[in-house]
C-alpha positions as a Markdown table, in Angstrom:
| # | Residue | x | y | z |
|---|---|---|---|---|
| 1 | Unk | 0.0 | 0.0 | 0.0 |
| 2 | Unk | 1.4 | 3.2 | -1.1 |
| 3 | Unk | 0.4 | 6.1 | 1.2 |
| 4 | Unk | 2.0 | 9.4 | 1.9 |
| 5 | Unk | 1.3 | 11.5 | 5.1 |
| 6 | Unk | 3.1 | 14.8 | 6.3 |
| 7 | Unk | 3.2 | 14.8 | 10.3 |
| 8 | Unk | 3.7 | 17.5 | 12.8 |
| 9 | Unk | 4.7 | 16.2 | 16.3 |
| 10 | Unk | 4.8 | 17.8 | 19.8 |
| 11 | Unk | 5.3 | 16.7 | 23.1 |
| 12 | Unk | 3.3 | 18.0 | 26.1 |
| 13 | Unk | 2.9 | 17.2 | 29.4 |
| 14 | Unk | 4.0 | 13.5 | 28.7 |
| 15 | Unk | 1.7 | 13.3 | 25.9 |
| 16 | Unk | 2.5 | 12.9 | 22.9 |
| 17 | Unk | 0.4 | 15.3 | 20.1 |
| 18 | Unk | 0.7 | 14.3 | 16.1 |
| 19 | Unk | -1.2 | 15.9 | 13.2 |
| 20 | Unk | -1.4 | 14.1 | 10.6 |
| 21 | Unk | -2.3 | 14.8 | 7.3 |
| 22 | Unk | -3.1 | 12.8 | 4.4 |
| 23 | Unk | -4.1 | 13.6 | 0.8 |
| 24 | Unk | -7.7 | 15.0 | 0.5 |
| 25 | Unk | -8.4 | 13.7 | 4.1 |
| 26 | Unk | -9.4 | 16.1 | 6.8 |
| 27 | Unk | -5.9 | 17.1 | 9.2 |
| 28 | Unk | -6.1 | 14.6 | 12.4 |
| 29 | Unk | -5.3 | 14.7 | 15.7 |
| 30 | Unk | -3.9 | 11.9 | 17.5 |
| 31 | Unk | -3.2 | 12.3 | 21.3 |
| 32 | Unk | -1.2 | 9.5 | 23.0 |
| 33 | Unk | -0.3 | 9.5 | 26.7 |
| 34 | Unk | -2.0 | 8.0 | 30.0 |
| 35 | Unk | -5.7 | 8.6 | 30.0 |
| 36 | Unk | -5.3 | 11.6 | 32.5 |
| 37 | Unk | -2.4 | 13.3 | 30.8 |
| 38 | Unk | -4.8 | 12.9 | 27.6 |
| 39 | Unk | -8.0 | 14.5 | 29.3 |
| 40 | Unk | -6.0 | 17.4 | 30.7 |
| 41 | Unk | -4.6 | 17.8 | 27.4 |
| 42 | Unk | -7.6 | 17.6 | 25.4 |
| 43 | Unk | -9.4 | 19.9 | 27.7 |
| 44 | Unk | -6.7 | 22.5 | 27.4 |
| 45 | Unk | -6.9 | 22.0 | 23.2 |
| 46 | Unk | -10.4 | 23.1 | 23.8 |
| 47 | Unk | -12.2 | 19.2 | 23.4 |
| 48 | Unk | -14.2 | 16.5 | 25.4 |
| 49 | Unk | -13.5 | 12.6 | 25.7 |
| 50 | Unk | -16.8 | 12.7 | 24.1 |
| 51 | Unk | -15.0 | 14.4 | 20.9 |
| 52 | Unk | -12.1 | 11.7 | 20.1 |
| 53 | Unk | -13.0 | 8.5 | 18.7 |
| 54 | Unk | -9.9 | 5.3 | 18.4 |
| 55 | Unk | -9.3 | 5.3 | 14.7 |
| 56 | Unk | -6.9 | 3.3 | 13.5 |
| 57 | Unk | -4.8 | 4.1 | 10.9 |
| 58 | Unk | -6.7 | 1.6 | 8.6 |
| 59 | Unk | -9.7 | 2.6 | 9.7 |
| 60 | Unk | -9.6 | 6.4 | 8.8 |
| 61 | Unk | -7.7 | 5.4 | 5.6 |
| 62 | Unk | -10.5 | 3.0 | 4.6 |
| 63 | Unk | -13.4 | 5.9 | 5.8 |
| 64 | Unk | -12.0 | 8.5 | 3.1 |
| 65 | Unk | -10.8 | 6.2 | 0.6 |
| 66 | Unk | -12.2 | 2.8 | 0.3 |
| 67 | Unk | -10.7 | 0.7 | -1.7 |
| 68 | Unk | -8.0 | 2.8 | -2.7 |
| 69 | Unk | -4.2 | 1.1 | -2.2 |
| 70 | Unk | -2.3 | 4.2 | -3.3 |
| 71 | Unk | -2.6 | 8.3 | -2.1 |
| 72 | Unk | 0.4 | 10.2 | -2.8 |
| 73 | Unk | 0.3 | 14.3 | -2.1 |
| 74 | Unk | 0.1 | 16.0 | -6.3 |
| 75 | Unk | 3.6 | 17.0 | -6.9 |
């Protein structure tokens, strides 16, 4: 599978903050840590537990893109 992502990454408070972007795919957020490092976190970014769901990789791929084995960024 041939897929291209650009990621940004921080770390904060033990917790590590990615955003990751993929061709024509909305930017996401992925916040990894020990669940109360990732609520104080998520607070302070302004979001609820009730906002994040546990994508994987696969699965967000697969929600914008099913079926597709190759996105590459236009050149």
């Amino acid at each position: 599978m041939g897929l291209e992502k650009k990621r940004i990454k921080f770390v904060y408070k033990n917790t590590t903050i990615c955003l990751d972007k993929y061709p024509n795919t909305p930017l996401l957020l992925e916040v990894e840590g020990n669940s109360r490092n990732i609520k104080i976190v998520m607070s302070q970014l302004g979001y609820a537990m009730k906002d994040t769901c546990t994508f994987s990789f696969f699965d967000v791929i697969y929600k914008y893109h099913p079926g597709v084995r190759e996105l590459k960024f236009e050149k």
